[in-house]
Biopython code that builds the backbone (N, CA, C, O; Angstrom):
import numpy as np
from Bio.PDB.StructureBuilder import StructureBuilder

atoms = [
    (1, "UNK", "N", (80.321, -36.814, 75.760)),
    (1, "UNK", "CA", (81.444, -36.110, 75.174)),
    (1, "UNK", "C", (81.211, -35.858, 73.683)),
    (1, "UNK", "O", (81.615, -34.839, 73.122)),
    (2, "UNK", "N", (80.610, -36.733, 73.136)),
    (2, "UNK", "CA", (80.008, -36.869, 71.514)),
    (2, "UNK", "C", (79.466, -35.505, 71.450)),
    (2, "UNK", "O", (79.813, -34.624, 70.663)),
    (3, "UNK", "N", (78.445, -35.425, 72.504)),
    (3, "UNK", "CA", (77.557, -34.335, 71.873)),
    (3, "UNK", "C", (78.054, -33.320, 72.555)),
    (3, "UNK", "O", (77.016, -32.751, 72.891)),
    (4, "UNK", "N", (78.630, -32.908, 72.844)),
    (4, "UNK", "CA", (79.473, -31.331, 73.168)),
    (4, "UNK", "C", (80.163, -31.374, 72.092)),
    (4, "UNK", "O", (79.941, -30.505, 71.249)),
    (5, "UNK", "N", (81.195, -32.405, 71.829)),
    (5, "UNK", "CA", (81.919, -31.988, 70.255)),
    (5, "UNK", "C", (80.934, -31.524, 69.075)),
    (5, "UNK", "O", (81.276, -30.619, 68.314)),
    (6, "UNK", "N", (79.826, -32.109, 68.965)),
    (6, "UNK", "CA", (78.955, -31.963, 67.874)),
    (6, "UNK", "C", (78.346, -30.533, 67.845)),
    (6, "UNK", "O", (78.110, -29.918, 66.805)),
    (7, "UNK", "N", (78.024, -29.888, 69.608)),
    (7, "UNK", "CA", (77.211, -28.370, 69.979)),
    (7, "UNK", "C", (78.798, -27.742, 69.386)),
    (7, "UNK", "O", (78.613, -26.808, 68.606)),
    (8, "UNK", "N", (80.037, -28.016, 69.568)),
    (8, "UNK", "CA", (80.948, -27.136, 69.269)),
    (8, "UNK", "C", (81.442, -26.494, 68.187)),
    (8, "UNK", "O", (82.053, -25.443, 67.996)),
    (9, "UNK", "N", (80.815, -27.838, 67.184)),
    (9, "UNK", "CA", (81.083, -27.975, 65.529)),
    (9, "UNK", "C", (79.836, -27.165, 64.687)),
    (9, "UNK", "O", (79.885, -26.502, 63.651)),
    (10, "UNK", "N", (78.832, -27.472, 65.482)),
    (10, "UNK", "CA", (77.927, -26.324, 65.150)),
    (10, "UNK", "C", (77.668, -25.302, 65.308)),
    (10, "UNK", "O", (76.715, -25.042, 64.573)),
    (11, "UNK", "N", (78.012, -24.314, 65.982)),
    (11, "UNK", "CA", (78.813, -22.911, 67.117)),
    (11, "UNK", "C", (79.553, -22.422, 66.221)),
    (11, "UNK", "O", (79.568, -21.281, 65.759)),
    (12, "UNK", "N", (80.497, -23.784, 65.854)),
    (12, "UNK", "CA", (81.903, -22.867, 65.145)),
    (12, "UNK", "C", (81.283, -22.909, 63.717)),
    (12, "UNK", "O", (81.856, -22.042, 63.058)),
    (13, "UNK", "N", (80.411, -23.515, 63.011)),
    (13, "UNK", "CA", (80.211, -23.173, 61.497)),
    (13, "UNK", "C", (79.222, -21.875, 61.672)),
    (13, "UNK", "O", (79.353, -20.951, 60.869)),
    (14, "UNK", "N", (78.483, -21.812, 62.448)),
    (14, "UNK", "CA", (77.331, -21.023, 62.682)),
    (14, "UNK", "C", (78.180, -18.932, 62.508)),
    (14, "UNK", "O", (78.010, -17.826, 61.994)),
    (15, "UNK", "N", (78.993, -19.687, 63.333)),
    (15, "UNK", "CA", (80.453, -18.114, 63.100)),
    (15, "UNK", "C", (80.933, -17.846, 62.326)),
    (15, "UNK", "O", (81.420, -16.716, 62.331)),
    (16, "UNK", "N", (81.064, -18.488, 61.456)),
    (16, "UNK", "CA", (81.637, -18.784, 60.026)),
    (16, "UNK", "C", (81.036, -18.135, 59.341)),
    (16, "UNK", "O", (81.488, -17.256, 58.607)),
    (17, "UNK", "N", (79.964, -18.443, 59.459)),
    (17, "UNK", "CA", (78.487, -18.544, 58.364)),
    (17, "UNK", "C", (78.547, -16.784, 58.324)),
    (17, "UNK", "O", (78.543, -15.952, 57.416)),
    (18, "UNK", "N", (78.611, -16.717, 59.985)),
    (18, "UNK", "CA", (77.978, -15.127, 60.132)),
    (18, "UNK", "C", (78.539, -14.437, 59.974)),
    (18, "UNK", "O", (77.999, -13.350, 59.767)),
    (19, "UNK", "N", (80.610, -14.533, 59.934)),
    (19, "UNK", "CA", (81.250, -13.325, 59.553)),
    (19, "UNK", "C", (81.441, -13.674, 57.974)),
    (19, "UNK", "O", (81.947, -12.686, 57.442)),
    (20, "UNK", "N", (81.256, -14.555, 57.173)),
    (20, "UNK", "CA", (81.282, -14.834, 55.975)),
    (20, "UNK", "C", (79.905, -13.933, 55.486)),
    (20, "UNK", "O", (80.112, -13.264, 54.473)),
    (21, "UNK", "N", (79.075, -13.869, 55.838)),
    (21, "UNK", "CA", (78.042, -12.958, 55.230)),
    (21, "UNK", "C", (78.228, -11.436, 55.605)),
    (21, "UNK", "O", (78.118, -10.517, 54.793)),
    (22, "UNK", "N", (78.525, -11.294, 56.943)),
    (22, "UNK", "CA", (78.745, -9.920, 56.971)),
    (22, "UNK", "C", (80.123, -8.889, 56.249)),
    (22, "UNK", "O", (80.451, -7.703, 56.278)),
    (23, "UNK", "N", (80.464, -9.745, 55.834)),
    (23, "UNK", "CA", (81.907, -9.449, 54.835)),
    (23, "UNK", "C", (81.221, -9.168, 53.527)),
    (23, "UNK", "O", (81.671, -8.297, 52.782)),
    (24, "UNK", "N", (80.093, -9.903, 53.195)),
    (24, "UNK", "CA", (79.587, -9.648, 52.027)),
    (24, "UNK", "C", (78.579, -8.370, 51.514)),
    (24, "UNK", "O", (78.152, -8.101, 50.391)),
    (25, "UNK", "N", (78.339, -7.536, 53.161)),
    (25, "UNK", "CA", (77.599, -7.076, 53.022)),
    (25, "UNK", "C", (77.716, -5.607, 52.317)),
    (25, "UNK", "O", (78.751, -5.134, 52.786)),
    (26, "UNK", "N", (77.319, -4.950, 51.687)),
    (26, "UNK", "CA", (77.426, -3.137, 51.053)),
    (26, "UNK", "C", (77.606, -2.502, 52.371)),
    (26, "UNK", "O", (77.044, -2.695, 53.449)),
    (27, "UNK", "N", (78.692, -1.559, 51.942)),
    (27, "UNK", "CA", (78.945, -0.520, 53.015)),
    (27, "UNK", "C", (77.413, 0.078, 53.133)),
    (27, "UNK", "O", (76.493, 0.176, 52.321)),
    (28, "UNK", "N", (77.581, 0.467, 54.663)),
    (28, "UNK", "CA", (76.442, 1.054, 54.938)),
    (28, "UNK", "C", (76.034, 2.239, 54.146)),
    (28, "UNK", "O", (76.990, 2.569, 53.444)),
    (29, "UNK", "N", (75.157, 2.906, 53.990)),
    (29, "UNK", "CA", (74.773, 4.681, 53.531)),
    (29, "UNK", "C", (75.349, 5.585, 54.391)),
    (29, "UNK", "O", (76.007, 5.399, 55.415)),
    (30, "UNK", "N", (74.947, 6.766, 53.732)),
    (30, "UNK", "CA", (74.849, 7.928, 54.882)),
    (30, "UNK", "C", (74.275, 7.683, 56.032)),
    (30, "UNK", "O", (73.172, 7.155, 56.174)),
    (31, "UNK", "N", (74.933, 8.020, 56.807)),
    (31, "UNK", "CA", (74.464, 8.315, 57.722)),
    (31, "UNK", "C", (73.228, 9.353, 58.195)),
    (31, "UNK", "O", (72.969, 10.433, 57.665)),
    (32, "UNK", "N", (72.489, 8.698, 59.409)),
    (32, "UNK", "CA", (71.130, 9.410, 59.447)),
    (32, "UNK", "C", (71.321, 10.302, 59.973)),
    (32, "UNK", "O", (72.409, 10.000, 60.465)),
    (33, "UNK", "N", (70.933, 12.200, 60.631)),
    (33, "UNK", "CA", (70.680, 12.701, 61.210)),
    (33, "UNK", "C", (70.108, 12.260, 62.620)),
    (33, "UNK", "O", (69.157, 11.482, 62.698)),
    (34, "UNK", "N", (70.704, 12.769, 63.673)),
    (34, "UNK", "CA", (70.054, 12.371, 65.161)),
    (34, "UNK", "C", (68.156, 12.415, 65.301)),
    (34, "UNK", "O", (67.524, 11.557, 65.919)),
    (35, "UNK", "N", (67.523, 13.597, 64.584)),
    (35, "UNK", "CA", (66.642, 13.872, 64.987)),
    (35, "UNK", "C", (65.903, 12.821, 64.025)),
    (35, "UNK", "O", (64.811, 12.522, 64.509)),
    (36, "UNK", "N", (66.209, 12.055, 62.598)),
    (36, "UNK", "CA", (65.919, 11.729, 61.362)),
    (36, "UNK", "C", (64.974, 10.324, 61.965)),
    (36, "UNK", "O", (65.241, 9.984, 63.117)),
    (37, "UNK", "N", (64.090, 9.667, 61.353)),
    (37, "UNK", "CA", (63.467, 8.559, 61.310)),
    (37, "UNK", "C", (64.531, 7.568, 62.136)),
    (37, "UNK", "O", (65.759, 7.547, 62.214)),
    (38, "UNK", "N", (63.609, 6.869, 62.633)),
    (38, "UNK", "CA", (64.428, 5.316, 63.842)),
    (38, "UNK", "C", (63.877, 3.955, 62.244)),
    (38, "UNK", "O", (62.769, 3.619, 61.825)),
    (39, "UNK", "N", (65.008, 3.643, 61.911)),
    (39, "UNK", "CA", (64.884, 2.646, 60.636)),
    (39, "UNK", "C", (64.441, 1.428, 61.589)),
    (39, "UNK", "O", (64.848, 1.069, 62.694)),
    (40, "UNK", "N", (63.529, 0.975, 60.797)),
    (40, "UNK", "CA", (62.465, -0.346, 60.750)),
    (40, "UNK", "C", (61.236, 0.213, 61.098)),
    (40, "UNK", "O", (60.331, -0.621, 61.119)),
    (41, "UNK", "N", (60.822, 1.659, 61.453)),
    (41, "UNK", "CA", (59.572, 2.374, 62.267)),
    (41, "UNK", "C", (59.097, 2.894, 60.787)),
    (41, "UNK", "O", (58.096, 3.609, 60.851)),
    (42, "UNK", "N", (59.511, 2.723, 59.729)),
    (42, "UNK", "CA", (59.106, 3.119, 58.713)),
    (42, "UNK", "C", (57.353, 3.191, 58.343)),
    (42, "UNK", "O", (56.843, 2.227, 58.914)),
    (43, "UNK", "N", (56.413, 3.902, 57.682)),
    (43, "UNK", "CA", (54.930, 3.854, 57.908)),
    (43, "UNK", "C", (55.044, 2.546, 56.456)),
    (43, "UNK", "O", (55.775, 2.516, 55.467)),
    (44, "UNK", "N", (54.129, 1.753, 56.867)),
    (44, "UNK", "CA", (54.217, 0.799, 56.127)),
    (44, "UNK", "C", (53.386, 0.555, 54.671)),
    (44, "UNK", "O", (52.276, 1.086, 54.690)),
    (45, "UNK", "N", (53.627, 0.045, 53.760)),
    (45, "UNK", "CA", (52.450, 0.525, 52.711)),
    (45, "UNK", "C", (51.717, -0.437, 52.209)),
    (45, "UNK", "O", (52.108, -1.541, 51.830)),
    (46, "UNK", "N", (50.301, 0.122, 52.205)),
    (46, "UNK", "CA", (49.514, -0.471, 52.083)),
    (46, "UNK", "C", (49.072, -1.527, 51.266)),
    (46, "UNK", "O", (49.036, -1.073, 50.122)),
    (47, "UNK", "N", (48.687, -2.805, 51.270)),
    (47, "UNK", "CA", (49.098, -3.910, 50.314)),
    (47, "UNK", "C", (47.243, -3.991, 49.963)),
    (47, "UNK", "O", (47.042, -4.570, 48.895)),
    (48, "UNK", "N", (46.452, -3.704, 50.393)),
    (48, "UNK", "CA", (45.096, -3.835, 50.001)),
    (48, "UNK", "C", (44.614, -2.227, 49.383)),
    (48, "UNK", "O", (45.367, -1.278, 49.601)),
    (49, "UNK", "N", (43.662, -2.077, 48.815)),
    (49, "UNK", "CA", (43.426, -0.808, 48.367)),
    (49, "UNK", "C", (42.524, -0.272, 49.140)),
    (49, "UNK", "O", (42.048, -1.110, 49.906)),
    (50, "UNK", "N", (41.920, 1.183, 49.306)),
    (50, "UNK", "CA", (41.065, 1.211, 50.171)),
    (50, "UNK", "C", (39.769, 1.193, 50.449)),
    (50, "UNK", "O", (38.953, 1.154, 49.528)),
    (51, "UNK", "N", (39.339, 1.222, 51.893)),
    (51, "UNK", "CA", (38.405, 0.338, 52.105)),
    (51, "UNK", "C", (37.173, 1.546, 51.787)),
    (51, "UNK", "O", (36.977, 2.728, 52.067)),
    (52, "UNK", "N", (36.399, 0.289, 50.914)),
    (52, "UNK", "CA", (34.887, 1.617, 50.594)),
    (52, "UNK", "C", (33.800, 0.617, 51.136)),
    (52, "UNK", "O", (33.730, -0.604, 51.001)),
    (53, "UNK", "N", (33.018, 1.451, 51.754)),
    (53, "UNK", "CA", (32.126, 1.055, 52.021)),
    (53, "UNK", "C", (30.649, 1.730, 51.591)),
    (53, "UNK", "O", (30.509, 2.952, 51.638)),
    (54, "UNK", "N", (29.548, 0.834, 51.165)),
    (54, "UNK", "CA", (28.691, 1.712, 50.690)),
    (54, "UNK", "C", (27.771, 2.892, 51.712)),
    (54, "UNK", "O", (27.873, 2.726, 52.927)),
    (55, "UNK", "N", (26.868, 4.089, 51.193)),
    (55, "UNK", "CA", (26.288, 4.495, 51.675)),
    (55, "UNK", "C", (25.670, 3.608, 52.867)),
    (55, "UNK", "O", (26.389, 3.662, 53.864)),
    (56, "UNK", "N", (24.934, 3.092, 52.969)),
    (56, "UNK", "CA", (23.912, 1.823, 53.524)),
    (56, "UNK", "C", (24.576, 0.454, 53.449)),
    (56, "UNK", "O", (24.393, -0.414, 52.596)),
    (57, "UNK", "N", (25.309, 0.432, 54.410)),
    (57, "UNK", "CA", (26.162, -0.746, 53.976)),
    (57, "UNK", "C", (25.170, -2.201, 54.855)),
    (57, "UNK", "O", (24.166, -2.201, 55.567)),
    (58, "UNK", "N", (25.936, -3.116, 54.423)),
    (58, "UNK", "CA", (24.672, -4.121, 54.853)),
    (58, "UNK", "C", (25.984, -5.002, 55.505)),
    (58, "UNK", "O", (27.192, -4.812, 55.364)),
    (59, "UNK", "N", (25.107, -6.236, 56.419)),
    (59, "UNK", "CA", (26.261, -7.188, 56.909)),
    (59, "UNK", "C", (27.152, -8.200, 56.272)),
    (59, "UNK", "O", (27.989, -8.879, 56.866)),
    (60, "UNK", "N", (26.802, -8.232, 54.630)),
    (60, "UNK", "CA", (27.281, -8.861, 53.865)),
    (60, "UNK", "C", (28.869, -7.797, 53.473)),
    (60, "UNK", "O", (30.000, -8.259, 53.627)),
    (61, "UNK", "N", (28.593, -6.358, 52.965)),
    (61, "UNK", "CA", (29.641, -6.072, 52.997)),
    (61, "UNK", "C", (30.402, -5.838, 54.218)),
    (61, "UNK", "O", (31.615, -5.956, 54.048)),
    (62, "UNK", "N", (29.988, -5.503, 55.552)),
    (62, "UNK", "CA", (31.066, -5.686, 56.618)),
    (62, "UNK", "C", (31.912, -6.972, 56.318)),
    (62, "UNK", "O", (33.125, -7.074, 56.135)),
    (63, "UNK", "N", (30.903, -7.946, 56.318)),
    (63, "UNK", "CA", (31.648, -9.383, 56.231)),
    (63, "UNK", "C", (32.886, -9.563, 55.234)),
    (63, "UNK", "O", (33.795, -10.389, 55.318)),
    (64, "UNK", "N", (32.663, -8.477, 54.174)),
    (64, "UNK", "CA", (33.600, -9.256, 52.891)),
    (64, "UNK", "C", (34.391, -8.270, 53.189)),
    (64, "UNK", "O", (35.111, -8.053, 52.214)),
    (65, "UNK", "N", (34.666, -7.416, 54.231)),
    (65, "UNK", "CA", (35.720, -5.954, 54.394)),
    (65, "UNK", "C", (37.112, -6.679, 54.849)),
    (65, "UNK", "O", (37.100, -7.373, 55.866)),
    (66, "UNK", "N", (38.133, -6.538, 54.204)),
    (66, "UNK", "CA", (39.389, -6.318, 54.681)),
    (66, "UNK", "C", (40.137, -5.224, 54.956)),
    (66, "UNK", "O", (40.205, -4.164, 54.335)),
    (67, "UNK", "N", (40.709, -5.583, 55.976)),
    (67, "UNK", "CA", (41.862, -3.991, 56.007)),
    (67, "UNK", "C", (43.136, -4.165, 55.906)),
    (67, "UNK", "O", (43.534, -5.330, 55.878)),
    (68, "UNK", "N", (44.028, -3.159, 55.832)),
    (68, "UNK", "CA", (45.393, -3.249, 54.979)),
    (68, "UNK", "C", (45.915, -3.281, 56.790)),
    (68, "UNK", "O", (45.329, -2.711, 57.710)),
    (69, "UNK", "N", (47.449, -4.316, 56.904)),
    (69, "UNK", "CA", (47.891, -4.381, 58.375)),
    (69, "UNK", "C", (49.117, -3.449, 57.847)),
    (69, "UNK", "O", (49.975, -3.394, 56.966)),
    (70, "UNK", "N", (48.589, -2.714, 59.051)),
    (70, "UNK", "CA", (50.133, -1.522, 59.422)),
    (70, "UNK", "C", (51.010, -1.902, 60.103)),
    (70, "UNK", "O", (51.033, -3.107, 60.355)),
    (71, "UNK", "N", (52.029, -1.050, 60.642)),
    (71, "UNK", "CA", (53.272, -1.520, 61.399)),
    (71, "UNK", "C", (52.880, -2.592, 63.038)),
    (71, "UNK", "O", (53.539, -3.517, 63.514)),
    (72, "UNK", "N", (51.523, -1.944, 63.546)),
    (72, "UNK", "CA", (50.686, -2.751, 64.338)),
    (72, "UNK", "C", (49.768, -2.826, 64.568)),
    (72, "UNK", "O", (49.145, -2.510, 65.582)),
    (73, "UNK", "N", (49.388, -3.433, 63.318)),
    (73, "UNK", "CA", (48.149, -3.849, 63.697)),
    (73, "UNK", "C", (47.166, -3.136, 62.299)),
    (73, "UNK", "O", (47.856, -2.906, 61.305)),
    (74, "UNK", "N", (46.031, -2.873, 62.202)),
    (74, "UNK", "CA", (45.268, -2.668, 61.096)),
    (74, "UNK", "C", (45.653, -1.116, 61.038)),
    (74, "UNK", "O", (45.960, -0.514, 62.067)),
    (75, "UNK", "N", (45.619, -0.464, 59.708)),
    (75, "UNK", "CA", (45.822, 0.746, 59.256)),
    (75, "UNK", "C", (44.454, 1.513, 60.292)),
    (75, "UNK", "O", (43.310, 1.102, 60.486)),
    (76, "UNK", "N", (45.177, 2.790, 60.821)),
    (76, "UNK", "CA", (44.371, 3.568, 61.550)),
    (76, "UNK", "C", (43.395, 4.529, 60.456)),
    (76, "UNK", "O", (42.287, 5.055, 60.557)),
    (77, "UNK", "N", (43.970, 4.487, 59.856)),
    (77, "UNK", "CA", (42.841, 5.501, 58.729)),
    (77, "UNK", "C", (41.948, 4.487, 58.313)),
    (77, "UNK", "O", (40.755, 4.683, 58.541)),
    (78, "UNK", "N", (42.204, 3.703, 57.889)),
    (78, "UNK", "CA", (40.836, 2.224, 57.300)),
    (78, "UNK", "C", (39.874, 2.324, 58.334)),
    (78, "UNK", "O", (38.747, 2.816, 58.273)),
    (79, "UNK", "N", (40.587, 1.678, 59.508)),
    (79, "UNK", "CA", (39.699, 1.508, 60.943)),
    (79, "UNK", "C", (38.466, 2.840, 61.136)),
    (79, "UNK", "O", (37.245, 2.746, 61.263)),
    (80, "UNK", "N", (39.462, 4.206, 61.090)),
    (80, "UNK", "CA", (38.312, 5.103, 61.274)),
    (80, "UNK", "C", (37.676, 5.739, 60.627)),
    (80, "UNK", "O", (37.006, 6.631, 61.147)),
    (81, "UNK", "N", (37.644, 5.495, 59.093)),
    (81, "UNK", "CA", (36.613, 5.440, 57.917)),
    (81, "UNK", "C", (35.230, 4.346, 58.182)),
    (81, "UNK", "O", (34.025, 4.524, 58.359)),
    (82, "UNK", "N", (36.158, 3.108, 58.097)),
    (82, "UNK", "CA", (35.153, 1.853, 58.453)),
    (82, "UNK", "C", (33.841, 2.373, 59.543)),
    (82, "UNK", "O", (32.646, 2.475, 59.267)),
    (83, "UNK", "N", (34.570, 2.662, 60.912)),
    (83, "UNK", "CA", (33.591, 2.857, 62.003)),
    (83, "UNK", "C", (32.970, 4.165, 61.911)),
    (83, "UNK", "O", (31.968, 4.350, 62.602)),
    (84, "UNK", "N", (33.503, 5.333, 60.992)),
    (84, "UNK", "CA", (32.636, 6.125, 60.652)),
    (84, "UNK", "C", (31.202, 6.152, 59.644)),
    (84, "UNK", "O", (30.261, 6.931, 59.795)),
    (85, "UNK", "N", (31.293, 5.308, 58.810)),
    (85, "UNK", "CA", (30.389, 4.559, 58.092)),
    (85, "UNK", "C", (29.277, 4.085, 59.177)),
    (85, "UNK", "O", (28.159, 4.524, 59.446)),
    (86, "UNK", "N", (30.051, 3.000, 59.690)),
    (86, "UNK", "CA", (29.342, 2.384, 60.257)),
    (86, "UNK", "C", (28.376, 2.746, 61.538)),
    (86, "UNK", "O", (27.387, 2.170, 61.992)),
    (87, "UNK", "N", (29.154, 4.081, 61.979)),
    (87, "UNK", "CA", (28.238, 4.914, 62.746)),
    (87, "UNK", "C", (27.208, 5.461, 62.259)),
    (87, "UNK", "O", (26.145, 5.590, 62.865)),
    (88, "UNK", "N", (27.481, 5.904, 60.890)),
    (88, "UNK", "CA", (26.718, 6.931, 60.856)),
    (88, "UNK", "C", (25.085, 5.916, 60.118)),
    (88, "UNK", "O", (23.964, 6.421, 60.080)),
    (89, "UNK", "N", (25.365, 4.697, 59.702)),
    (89, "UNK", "CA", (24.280, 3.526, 59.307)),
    (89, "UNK", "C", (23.659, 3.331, 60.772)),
    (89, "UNK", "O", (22.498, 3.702, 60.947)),
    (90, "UNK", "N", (24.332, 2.803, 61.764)),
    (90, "UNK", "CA", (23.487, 2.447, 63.507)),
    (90, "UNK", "C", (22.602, 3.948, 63.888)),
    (90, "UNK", "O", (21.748, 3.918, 64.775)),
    (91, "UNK", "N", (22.930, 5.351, 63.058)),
    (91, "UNK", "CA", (22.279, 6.336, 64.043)),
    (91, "UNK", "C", (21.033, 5.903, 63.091)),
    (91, "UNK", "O", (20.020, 5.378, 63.552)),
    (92, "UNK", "N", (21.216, 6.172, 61.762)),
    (92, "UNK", "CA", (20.136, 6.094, 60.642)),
    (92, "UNK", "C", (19.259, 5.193, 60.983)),
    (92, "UNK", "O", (18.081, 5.548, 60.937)),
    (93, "UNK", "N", (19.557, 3.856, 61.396)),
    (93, "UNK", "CA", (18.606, 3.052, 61.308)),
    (93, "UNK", "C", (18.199, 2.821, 62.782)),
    (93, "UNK", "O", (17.307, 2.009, 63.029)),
    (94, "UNK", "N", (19.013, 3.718, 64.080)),
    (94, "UNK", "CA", (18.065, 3.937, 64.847)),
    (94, "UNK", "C", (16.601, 4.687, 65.010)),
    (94, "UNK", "O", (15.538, 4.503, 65.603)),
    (95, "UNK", "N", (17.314, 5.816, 63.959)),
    (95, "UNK", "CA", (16.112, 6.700, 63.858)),
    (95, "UNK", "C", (14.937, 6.008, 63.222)),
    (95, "UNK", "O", (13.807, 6.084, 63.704)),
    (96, "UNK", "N", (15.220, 5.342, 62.146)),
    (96, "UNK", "CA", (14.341, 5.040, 61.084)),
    (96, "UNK", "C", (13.132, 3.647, 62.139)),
    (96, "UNK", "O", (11.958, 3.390, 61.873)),
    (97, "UNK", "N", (13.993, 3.026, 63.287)),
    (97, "UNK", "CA", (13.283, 2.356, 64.347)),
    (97, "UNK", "C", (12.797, 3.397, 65.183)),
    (97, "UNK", "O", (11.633, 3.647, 64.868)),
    (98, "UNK", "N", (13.186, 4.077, 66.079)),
    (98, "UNK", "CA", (12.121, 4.994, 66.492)),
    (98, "UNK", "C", (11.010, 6.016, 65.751)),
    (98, "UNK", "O", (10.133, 6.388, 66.532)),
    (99, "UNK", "N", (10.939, 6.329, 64.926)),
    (99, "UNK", "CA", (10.004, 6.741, 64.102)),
    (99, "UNK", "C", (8.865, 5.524, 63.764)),
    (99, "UNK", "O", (7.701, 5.905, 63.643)),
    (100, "UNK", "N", (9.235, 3.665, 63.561)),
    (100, "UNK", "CA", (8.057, 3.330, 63.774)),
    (100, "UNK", "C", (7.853, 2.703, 65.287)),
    (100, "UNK", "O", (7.066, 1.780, 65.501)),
    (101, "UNK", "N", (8.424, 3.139, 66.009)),
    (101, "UNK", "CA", (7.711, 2.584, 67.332)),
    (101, "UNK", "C", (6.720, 3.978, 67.893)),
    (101, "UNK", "O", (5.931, 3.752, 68.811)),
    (102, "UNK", "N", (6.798, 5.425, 67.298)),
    (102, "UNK", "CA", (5.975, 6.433, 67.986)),
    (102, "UNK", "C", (4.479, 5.869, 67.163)),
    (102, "UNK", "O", (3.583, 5.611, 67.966)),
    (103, "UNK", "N", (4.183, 5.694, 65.951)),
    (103, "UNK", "CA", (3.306, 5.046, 65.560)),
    (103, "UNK", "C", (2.517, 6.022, 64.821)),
    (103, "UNK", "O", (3.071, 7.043, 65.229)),
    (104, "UNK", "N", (1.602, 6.434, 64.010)),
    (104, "UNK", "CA", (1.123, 7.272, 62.839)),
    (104, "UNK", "C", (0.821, 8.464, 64.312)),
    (104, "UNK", "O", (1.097, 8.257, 65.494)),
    (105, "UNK", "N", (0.083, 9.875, 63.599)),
    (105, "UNK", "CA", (-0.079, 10.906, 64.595)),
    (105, "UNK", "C", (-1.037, 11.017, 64.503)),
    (105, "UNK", "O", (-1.116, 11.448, 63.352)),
    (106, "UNK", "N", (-2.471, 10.933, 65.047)),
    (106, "UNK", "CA", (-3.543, 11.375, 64.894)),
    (106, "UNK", "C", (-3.709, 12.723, 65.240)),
    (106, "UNK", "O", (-3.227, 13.272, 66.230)),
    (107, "UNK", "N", (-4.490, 13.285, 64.282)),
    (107, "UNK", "CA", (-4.418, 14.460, 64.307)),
    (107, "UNK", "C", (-5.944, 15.268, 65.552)),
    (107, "UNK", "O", (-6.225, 14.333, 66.301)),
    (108, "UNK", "N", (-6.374, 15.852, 65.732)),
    (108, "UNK", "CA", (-7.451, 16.463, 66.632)),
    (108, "UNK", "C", (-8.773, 16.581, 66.247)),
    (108, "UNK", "O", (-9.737, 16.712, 67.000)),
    (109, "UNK", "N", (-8.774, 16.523, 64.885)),
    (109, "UNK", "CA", (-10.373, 16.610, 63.933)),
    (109, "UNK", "C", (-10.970, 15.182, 63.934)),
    (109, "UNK", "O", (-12.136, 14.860, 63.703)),
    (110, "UNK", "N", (-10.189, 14.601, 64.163)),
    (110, "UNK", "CA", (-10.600, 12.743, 64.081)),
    (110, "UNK", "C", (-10.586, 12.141, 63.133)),
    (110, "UNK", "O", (-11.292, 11.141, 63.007)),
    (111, "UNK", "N", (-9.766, 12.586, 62.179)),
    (111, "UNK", "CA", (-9.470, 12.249, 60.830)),
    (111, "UNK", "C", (-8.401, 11.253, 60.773)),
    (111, "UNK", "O", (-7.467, 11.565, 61.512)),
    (112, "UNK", "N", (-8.191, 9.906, 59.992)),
    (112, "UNK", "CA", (-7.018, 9.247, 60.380)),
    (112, "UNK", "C", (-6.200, 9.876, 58.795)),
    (112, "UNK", "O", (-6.860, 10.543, 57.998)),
    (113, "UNK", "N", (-5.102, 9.623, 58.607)),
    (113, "UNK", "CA", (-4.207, 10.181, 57.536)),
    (113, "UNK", "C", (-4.180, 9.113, 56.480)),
    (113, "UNK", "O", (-3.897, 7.915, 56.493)),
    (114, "UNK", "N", (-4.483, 9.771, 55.771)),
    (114, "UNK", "CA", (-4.736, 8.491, 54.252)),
    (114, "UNK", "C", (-3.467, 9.035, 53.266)),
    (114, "UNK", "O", (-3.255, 8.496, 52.179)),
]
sb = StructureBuilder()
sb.init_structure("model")
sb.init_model(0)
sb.init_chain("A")
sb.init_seg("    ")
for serial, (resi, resn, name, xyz) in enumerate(atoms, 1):
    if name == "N":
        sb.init_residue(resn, " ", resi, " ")
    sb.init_atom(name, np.array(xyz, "f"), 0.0, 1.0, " ", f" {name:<3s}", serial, name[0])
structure = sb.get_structure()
């Protein structure tokens, strides 16, 4: 019986609490337009600056890369800067590996290339 009086006493301040603050609160604004922004979906702003990455970036700067978090999840523009970089370093240094696996060209006179 103790502790139902006690859940009741805490219930009833808890109500208290909550129309005592909402009494305090500023009339709302204008009102939004139907078609106007859904409030809290707001684009969120960015708390890191943005992300550079060098020409030739190496695994040290991936490692030290942060990205700025958006409404969910990491900013979509960071993300597809980042992996554009980073694409365009994996084609480079594929190429730059196949070029030495074909191996020097000998030419037809029997000359090797000095």
């Amino acid at each position: 019986m103790q502790y139902l009086l006690v859940f009741i006493g805490v219930v009833l301040v808890g109500i208290v609490v909550f129309l005592a603050v909402g009494r305090r609160r500023p009339e709302a604004g204008p009102a939004l337009p139907a078609s106007g922004p859904i409030l809290g979906l707001a684009e969120s702003v960015p708390s890191l600056p943005p992300v550079l990455l060098p020409e030739h970036p190496t695994a040290q700067d991936v490692a030290n890369m942060r990205l700025g978090v958006g409404l969910r999840g990491y900013r979509c523009d960071q993300v597809d800067e980042v992996l554009a970089v980073l694409a365009g370093e994996i084609d480079r240094l594929q190429e730059e590996l196949d070029a030495t696996r074909r191996g020097p060209v000998i030419s037809a006179t029997n000359q090797s290339p000095e």
